[in-house]
C-alpha positions as CSV (number, residue, x, y, z in Angstrom):
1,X,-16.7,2.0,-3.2
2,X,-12.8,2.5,-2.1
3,X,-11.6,5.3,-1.6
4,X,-8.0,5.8,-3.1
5,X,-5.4,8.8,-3.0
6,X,-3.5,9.6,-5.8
7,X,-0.1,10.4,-4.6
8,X,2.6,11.9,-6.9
9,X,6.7,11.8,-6.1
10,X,8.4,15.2,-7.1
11,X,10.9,16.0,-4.1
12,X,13.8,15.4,-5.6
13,X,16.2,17.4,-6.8
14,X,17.5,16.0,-10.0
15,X,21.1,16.4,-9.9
16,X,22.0,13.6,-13.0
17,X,19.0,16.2,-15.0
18,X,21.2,19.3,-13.8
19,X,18.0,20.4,-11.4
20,X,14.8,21.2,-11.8
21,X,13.2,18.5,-13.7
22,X,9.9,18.9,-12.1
23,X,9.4,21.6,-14.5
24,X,11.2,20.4,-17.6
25,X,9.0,21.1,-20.8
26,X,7.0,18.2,-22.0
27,X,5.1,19.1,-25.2
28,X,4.5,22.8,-24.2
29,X,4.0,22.1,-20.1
30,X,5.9,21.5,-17.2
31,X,6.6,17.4,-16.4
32,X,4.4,17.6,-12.6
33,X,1.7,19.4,-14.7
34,X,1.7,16.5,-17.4
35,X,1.3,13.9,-14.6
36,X,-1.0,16.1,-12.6
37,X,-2.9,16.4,-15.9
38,X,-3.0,12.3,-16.4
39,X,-4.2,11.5,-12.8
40,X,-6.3,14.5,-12.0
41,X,-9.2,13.7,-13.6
42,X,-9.0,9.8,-11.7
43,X,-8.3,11.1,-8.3
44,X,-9.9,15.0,-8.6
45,X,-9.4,15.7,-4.6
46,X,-7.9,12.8,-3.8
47,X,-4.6,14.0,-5.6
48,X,-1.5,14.6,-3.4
49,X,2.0,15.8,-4.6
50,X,5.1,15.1,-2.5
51,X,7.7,18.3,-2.8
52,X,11.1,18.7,-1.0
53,X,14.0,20.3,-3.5
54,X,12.8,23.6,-5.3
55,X,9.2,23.2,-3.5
56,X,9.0,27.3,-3.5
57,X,9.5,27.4,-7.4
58,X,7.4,24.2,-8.4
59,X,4.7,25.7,-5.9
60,X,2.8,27.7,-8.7
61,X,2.5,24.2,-11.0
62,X,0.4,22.5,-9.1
63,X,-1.9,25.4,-8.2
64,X,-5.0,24.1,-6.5
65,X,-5.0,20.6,-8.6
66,X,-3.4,18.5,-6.1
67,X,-2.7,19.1,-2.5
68,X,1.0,19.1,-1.4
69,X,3.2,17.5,1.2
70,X,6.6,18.8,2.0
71,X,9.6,16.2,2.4
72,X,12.0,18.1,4.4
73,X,14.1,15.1,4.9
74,X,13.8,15.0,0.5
75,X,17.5,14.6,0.6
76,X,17.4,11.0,1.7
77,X,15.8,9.9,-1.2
78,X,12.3,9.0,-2.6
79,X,11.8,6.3,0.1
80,X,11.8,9.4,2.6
81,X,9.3,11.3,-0.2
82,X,6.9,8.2,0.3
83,X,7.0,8.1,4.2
84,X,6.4,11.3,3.9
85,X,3.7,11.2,1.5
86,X,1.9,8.5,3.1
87,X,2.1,10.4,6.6
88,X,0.6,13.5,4.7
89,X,-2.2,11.4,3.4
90,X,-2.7,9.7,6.4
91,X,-3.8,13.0,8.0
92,X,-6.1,14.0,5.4
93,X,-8.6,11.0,6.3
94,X,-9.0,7.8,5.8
95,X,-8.2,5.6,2.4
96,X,-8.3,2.2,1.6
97,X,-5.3,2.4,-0.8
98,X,-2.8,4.5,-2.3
99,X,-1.5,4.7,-6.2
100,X,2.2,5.8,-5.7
101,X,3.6,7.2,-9.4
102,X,6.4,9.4,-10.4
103,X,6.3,12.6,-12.1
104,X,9.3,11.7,-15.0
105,X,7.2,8.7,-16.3
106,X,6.1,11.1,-19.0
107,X,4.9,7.8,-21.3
108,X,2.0,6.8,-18.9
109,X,-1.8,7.5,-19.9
110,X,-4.2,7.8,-17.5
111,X,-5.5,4.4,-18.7
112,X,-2.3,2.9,-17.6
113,X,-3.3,4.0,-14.2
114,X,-6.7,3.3,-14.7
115,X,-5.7,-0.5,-15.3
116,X,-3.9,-0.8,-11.8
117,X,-7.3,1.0,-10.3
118,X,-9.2,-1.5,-12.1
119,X,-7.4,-4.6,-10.8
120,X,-7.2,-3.4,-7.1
121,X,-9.0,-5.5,-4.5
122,X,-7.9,-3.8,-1.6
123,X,-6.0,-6.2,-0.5
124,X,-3.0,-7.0,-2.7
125,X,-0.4,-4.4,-3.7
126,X,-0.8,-4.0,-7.6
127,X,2.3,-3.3,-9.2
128,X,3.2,-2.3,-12.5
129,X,6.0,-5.2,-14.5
130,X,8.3,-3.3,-16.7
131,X,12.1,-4.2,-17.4
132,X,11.7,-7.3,-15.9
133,X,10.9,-6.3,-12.4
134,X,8.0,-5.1,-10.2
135,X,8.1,-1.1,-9.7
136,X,5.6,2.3,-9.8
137,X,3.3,3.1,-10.4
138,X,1.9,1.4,-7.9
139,X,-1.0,0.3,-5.9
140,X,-1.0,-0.3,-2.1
141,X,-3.6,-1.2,0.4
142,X,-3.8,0.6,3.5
143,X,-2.9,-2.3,5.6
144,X,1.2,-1.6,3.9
145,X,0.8,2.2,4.9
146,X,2.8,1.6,8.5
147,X,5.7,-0.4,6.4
148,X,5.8,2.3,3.5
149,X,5.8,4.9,6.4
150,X,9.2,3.6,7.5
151,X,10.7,3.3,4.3
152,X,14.1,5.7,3.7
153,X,16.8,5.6,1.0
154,X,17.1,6.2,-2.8
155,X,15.2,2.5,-3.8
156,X,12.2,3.7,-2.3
157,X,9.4,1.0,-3.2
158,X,11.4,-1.2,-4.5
159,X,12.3,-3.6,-1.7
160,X,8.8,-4.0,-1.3
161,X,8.0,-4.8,-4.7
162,X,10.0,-7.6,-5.2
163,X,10.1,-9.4,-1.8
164,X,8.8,-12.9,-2.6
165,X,7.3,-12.2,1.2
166,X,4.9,-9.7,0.3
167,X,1.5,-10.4,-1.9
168,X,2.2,-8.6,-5.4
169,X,0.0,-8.9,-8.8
170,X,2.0,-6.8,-11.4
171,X,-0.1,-5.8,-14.4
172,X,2.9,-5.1,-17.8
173,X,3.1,-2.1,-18.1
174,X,5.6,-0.9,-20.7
175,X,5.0,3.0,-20.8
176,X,6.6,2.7,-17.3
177,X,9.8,2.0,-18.5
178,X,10.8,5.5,-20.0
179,X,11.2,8.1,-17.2
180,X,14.0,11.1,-17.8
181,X,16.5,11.4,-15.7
182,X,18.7,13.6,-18.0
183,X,18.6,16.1,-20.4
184,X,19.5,13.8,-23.4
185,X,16.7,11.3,-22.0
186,X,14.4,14.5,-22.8
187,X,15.6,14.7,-25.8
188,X,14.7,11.4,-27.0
189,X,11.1,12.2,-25.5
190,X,11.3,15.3,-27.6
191,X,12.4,13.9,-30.7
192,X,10.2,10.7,-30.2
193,X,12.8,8.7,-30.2
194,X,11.8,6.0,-27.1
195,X,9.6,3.3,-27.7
196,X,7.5,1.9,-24.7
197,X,8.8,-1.2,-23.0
């Protein structure tokens, strides 16, 4: 059997959301915990949370349900937060792929991730299709680990996603496309006003 890390992005600092986002209240819980809450039970100690921006507060969230890396470099975007992630992971041990996902994709069900798990052959990066392009959550074989190690800027994954030189199967994957990146974006998740896709 494979063995895959779990690796959540939550470095940022949120300025278009006004800060803080990490801990924005999704139906009585903070948004990390909700994803946390979808991918624990998948990953259990395999489960790694990339901080940077407000780590000190967002600390007591994660408790001891994931294990964190710090991104002290978190302010040159979430390609930095996955370099950093993946060096973090890399000195845990040894994995033969990585799910990359986002903690403001408050739609996705942990059978939405379970789907990516379930196509994963451990050699072809299995990305999710969503508004007409390849993006996170992710699935990455280790042999993309020294590329995604190098990565910087705001894109992150994205250049790697949808290079016609890399080997992609993307699995639709409409809860992907609502994240919240503002306070009226939580409003619509509060008011139920988004639909998938």
């Amino acid at each position: 059997m494979m063995k895959i890390a779990g690796l959540i992005l939550a470095a940022g600092e949120s300025t278009r959301f006004g800060g803080r986002k990490q801990l924005a209240d999704i139906d009585g819980k903070p948004m990390l915990e909700h994803a946390i809450n979808q991918l624990r039970p998948i990953f259990n100690d395999d489960l790694y949370v990339v901080l940077g921006a407000f780590r000190d507060e967002i600390l007591s969230v994660i408790s001891n349900r994931a294990k964190t890396i710090t991104n002290d470099n978190w302010q040159f975007g979430m390609g930095s937060s996955i370099a950093a992630g993946i060096a973090g992971i890399c000195a845990e041990g040894t994995y033969d792929g990585v799910l990359i996902s986002l903690s403001d994709q408050i739609g996705l069900t942990g059978n939405d991730y379970q789907k990516l798990l379930n196509a994963f052959d451990g050699s072809h990066v299995i990305a999710s299709r969503y508004k007409e392009m390849n993006g996170v959550p992710a699935l990455f074989p280790a042999a993309y680990f020294p590329e995604l190690s190098k990565l910087d800027g705001a894109r992150g994954a994205q250049q790697v996603l949808n290079s016609s030189s890399h080997d992609i199967s993307a699995i639709a994957m409409p809860n992907a496309a609502f994240d919240i990146d503002t306070q009226d974006d939580l409003k619509l998740f509060a008011n139920r006003l988004f639909e998938p896709g």
